[in-house]
N, CA, C and O atoms as a GROMACS GRO file, in nm:
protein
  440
    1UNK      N    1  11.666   9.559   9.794
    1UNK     CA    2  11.645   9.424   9.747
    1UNK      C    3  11.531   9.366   9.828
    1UNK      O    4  11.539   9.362   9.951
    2UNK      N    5  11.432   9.322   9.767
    2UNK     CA    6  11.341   9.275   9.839
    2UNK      C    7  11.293   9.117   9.745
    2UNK      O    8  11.315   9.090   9.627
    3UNK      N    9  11.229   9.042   9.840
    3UNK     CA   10  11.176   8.879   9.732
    3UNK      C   11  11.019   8.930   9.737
    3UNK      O   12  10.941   8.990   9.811
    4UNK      N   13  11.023   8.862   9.601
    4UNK     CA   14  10.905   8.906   9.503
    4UNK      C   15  10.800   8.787   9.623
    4UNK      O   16  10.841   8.686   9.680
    5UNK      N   17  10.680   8.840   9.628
    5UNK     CA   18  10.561   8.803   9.706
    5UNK      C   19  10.455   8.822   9.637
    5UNK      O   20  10.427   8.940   9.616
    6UNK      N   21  10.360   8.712   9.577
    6UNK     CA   22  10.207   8.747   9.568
    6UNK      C   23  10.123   8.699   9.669
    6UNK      O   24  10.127   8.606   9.749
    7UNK      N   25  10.045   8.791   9.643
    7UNK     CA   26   9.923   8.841   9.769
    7UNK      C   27   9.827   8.792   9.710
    7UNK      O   28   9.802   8.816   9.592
    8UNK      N   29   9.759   8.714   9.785
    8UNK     CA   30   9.643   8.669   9.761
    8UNK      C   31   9.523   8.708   9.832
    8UNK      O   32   9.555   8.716   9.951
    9UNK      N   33   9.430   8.729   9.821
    9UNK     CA   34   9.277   8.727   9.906
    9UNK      C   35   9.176   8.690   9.855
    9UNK      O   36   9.124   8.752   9.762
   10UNK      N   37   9.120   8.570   9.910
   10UNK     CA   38   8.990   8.524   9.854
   10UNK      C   39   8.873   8.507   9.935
   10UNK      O   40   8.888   8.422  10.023
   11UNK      N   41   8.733   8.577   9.930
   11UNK     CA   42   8.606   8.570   9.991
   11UNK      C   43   8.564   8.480  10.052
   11UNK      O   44   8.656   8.401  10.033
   12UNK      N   45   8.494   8.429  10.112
   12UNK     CA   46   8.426   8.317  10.193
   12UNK      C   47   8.296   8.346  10.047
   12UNK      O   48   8.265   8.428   9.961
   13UNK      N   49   8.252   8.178  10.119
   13UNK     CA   50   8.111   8.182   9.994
   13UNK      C   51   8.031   8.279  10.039
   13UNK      O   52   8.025   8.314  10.157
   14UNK      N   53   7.950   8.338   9.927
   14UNK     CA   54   7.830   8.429   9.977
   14UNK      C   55   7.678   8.362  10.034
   14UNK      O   56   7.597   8.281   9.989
   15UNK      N   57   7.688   8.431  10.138
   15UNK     CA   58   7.537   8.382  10.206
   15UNK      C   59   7.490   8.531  10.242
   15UNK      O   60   7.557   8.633  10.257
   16UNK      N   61   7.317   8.504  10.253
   16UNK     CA   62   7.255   8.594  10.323
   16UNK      C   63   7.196   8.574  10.459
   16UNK      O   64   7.153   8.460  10.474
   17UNK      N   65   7.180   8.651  10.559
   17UNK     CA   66   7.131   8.580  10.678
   17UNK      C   67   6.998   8.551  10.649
   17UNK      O   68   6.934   8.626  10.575
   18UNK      N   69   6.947   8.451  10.698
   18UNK     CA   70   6.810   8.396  10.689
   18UNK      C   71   6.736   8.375  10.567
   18UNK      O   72   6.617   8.401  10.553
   19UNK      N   73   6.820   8.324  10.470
   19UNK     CA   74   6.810   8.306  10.313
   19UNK      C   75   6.841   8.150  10.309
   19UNK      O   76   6.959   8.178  10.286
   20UNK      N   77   6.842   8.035  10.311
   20UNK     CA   78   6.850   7.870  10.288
   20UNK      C   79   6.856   7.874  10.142
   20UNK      O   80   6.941   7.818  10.073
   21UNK      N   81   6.733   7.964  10.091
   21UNK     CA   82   6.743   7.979   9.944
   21UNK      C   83   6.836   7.983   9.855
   21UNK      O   84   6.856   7.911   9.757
   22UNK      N   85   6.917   8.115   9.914
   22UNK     CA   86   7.018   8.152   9.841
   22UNK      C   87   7.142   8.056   9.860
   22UNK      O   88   7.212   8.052   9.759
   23UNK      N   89   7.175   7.996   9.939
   23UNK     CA   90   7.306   7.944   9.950
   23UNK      C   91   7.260   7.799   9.866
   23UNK      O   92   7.356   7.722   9.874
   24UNK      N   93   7.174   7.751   9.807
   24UNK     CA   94   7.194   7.636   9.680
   24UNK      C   95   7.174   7.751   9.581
   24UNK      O   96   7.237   7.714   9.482
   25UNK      N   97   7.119   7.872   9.554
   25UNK     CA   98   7.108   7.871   9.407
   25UNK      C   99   7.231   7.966   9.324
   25UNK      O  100   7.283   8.065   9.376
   26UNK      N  101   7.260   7.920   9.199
   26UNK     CA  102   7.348   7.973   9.106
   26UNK      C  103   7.395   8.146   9.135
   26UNK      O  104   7.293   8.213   9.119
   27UNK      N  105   7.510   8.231   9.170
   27UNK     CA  106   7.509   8.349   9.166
   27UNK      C  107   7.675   8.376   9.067
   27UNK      O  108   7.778   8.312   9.048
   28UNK      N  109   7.636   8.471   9.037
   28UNK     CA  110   7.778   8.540   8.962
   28UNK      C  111   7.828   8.699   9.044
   28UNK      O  112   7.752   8.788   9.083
   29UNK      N  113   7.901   8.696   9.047
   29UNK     CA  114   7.969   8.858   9.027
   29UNK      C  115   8.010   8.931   8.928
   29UNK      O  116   8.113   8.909   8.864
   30UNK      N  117   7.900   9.061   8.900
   30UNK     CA  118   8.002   9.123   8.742
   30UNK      C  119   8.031   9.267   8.811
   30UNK      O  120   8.021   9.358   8.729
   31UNK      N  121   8.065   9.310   8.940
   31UNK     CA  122   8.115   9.387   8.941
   31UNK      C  123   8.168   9.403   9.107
   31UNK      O  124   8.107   9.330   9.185
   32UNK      N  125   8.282   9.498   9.170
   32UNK     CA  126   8.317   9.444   9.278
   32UNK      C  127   8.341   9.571   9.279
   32UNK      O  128   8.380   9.633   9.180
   33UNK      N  129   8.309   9.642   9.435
   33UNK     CA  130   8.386   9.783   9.479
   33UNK      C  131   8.508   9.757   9.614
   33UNK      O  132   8.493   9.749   9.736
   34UNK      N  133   8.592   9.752   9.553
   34UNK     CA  134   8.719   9.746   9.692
   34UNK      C  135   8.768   9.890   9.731
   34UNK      O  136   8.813   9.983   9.664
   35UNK      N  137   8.746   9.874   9.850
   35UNK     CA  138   8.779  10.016   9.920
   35UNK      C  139   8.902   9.979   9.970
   35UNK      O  140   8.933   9.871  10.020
   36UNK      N  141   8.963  10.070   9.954
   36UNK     CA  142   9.119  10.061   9.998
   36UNK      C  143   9.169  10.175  10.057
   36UNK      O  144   9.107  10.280  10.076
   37UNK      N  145   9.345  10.137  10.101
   37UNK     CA  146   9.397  10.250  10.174
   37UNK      C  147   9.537  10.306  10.066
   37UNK      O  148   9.608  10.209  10.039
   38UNK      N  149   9.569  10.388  10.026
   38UNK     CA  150   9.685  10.391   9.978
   38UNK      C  151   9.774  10.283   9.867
   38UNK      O  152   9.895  10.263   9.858
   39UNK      N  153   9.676  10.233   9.799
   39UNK     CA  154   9.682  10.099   9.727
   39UNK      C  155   9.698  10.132   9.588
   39UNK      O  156   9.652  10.238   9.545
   40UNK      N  157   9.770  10.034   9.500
   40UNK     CA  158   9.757  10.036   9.395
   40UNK      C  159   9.836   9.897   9.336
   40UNK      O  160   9.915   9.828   9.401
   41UNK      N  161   9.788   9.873   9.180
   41UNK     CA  162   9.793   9.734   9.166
   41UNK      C  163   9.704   9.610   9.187
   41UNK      O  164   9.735   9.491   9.188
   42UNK      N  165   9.588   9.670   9.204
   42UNK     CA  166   9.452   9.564   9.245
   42UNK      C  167   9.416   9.463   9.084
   42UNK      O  168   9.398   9.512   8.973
   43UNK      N  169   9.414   9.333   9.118
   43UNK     CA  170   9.376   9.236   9.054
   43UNK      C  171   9.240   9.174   9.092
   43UNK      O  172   9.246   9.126   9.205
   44UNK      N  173   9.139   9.164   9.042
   44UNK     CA  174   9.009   9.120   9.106
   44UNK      C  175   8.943   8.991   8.992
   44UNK      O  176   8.954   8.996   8.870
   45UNK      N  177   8.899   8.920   9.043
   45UNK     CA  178   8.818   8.827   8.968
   45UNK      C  179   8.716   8.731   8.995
   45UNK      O  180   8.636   8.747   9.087
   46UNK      N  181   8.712   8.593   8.891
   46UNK     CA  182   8.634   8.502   9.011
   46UNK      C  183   8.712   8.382   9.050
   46UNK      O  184   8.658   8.297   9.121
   47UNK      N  185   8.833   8.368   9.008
   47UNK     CA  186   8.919   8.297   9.018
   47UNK      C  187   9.057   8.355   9.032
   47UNK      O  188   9.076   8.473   9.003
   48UNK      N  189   9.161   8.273   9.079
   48UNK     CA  190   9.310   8.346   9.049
   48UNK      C  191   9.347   8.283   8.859
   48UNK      O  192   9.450   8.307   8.796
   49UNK      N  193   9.233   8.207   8.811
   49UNK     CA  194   9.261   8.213   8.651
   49UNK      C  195   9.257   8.314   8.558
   49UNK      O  196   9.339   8.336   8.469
   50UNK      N  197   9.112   8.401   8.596
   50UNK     CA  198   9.042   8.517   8.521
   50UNK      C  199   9.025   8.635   8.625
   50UNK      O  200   8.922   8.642   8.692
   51UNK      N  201   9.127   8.727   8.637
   51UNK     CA  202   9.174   8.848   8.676
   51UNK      C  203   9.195   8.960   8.588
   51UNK      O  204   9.277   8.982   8.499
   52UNK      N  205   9.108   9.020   8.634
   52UNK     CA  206   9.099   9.201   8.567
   52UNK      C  207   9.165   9.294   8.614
   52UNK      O  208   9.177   9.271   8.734
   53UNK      N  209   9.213   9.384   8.588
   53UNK     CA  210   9.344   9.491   8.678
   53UNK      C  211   9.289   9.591   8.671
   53UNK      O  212   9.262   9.633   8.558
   54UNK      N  213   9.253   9.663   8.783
   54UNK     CA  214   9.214   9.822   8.746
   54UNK      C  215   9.265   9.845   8.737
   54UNK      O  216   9.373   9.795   8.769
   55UNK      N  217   9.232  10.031   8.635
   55UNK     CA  218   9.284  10.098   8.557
   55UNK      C  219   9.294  10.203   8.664
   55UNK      O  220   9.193  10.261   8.704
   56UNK      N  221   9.392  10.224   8.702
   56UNK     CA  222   9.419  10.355   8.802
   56UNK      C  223   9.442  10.480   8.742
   56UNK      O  224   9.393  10.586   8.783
   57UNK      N  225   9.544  10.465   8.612
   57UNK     CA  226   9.639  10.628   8.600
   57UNK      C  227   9.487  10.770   8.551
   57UNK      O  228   9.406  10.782   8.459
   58UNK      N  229   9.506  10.810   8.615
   58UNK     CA  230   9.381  10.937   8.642
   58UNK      C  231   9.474  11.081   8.539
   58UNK      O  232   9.465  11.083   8.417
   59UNK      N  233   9.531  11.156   8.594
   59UNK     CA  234   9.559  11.271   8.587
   59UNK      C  235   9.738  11.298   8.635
   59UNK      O  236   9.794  11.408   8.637
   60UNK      N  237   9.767  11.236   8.652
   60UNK     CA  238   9.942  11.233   8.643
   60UNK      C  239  10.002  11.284   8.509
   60UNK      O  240   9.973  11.226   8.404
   61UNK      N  241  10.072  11.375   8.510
   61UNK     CA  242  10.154  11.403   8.420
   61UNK      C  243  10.257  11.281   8.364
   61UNK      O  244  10.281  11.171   8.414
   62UNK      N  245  10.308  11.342   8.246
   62UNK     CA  246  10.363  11.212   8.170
   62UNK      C  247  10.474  11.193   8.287
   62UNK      O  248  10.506  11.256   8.388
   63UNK      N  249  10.509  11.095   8.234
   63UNK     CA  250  10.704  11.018   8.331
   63UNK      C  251  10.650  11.070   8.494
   63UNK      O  252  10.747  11.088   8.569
   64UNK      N  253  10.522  11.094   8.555
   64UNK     CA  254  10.512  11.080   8.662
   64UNK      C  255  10.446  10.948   8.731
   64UNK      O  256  10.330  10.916   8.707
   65UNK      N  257  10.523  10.882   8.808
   65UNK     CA  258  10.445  10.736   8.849
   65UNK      C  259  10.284  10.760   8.953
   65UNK      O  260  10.266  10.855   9.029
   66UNK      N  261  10.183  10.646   8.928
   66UNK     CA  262  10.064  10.657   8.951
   66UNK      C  263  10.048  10.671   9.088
   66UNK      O  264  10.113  10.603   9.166
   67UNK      N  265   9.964  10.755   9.126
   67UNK     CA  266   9.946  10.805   9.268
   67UNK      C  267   9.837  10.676   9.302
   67UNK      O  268   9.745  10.619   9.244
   68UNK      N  269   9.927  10.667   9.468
   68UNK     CA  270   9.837  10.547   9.502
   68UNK      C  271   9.700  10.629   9.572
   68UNK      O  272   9.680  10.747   9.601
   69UNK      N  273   9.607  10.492   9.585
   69UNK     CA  274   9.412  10.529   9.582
   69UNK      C  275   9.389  10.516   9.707
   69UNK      O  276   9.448  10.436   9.780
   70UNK      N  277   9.301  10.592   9.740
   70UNK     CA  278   9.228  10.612   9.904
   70UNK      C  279   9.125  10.611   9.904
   70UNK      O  280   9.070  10.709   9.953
   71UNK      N  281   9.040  10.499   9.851
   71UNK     CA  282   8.895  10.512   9.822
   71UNK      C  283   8.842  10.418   9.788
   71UNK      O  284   8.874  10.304   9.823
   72UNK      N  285   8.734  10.452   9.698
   72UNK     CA  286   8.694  10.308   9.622
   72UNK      C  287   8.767  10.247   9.487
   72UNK      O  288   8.851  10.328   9.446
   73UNK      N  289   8.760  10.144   9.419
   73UNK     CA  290   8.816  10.089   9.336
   73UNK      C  291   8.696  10.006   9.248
   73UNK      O  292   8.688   9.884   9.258
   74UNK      N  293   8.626  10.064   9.183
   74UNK     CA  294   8.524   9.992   9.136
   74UNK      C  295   8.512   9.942   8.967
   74UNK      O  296   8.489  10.011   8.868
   75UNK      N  297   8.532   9.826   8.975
   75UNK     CA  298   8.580   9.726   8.856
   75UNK      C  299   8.469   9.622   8.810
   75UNK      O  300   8.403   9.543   8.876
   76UNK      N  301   8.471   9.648   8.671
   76UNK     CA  302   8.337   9.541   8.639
   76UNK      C  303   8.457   9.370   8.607
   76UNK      O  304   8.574   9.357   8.571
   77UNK      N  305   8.379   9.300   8.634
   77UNK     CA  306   8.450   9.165   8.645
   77UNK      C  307   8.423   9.071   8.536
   77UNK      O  308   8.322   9.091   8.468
   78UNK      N  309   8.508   8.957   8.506
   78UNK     CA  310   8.447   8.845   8.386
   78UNK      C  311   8.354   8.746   8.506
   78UNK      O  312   8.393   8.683   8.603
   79UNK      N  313   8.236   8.762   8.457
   79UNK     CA  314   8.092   8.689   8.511
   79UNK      C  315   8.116   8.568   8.469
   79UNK      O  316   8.127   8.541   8.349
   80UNK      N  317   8.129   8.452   8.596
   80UNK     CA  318   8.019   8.321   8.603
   80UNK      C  319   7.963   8.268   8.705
   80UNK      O  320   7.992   8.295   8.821
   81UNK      N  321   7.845   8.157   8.657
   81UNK     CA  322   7.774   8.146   8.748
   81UNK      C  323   7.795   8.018   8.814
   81UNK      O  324   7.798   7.910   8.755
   82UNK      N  325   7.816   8.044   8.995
   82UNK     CA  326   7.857   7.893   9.038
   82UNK      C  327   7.723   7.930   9.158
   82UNK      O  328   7.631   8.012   9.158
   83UNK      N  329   7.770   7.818   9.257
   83UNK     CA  330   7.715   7.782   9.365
   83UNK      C  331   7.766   7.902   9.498
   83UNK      O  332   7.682   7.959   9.567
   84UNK      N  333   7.916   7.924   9.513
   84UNK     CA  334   7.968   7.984   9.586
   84UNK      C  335   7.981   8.172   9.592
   84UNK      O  336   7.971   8.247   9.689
   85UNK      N  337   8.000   8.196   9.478
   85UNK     CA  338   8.050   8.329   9.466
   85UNK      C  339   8.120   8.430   9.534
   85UNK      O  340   8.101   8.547   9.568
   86UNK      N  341   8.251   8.301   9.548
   86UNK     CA  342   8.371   8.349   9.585
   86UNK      C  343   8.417   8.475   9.474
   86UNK      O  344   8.389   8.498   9.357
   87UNK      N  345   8.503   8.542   9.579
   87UNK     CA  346   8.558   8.695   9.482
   87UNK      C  347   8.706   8.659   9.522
   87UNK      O  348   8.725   8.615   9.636
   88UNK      N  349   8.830   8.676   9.423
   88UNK     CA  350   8.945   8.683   9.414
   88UNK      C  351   8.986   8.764   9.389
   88UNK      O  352   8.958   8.813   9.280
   89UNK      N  353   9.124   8.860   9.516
   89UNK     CA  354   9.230   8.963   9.478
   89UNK      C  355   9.338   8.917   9.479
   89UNK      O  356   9.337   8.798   9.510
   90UNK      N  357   9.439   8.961   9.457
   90UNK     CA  358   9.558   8.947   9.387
   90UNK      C  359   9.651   9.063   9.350
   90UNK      O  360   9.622   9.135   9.254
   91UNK      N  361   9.774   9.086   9.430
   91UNK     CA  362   9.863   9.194   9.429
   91UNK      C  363  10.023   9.103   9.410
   91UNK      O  364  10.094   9.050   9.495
   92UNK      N  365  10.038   9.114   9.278
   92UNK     CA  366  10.197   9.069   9.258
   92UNK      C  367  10.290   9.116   9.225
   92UNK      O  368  10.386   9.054   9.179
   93UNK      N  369  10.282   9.280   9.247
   93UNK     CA  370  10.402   9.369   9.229
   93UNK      C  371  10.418   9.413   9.326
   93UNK      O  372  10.334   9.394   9.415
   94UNK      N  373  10.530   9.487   9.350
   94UNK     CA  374  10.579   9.535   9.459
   94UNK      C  375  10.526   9.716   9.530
   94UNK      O  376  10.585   9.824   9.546
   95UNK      N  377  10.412   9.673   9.551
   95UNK     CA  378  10.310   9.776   9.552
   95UNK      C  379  10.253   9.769   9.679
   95UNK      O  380  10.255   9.655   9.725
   96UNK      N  381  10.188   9.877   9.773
   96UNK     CA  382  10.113   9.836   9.835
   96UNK      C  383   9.970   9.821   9.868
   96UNK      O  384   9.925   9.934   9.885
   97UNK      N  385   9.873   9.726   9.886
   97UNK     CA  386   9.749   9.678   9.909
   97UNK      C  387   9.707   9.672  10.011
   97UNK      O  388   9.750   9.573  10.070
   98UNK      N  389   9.614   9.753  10.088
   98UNK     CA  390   9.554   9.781  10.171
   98UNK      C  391   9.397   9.766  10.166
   98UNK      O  392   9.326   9.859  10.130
   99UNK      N  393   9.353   9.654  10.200
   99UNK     CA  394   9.223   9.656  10.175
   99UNK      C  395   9.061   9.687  10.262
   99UNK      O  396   8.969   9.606  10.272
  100UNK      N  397   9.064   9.776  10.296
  100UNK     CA  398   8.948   9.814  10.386
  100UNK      C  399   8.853   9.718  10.399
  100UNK      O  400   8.835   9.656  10.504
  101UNK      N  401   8.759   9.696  10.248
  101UNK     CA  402   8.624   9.680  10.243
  101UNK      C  403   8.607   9.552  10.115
  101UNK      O  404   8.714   9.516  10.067
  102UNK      N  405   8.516   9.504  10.077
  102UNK     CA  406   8.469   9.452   9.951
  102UNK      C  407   8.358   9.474   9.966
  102UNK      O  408   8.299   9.450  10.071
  103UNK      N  409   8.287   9.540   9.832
  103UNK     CA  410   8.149   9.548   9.807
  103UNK      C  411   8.124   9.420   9.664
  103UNK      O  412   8.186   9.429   9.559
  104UNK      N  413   8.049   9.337   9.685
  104UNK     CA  414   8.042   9.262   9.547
  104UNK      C  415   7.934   9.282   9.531
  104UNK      O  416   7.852   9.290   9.622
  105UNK      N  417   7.893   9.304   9.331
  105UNK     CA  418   7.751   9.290   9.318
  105UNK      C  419   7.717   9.183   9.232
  105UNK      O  420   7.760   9.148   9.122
  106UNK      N  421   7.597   9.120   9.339
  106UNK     CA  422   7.595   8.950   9.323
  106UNK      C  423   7.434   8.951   9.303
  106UNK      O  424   7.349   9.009   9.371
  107UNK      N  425   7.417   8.868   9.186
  107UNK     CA  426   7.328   8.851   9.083
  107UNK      C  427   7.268   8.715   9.104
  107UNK      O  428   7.344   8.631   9.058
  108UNK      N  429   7.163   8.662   9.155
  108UNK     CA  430   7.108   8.532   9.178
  108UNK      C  431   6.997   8.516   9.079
  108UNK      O  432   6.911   8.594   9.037
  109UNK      N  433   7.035   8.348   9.049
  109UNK     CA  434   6.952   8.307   8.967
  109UNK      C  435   6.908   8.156   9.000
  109UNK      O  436   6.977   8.096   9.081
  110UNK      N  437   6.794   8.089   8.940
  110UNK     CA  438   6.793   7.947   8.974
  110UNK      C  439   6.841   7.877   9.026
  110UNK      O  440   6.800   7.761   9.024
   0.00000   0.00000   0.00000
């Protein structure tokens, strides 16, 4: 018996060092690489509104449950464009999430 827990993790805004530029102008994320440890159940987005779930099941035989991931996790995302380009994860099953790394790929514009 365990109580149900969601996991949250959300990015700090994106900056570059020695860029002034970049931190006023518009950026999106349409794709995110999370490196993980033994994980499965990853929710990624740009909000906790609009969350995408990777698709894990690989090569498991039928009625065998999904082997958890030791690697990368690389997920294209629903794109918009703000000021911040905060990245949102999200684990609400009873799974475990181990998160090494975030790679985001962040797209600047005007």
């Amino acid at each position: 018996i365990g109580l149900p827990i969601t996991a949250d993790f959300e990015t700090l805004d994106l900056t570059l060092q020695n860029n002034q530029a970049f931190l006023g102008s518009k950026k999106r994320i349409n794709q995110v690489v999370v490196i993980c440890q033994e994980s499965r159940g990853i929710f990624a987005g740009p909000d906790a509104d609009h969350l995408d779930e990777f698709k894990q099941r690989a090569g498991e035989d039928y009625g065998e449950p999904i082997e958890l991931l030791t690697g990368r996790a690389e997920m294209e995302i629903q794109c918009q464009w703000d000021s911040f380009g905060r990245l949102f994860i999200r684990q609400s099953d009873p799974l475990p999430l181990t998160i090494l790394g975030v790679m985001p790929n962040v797209q600047s514009g005007g």
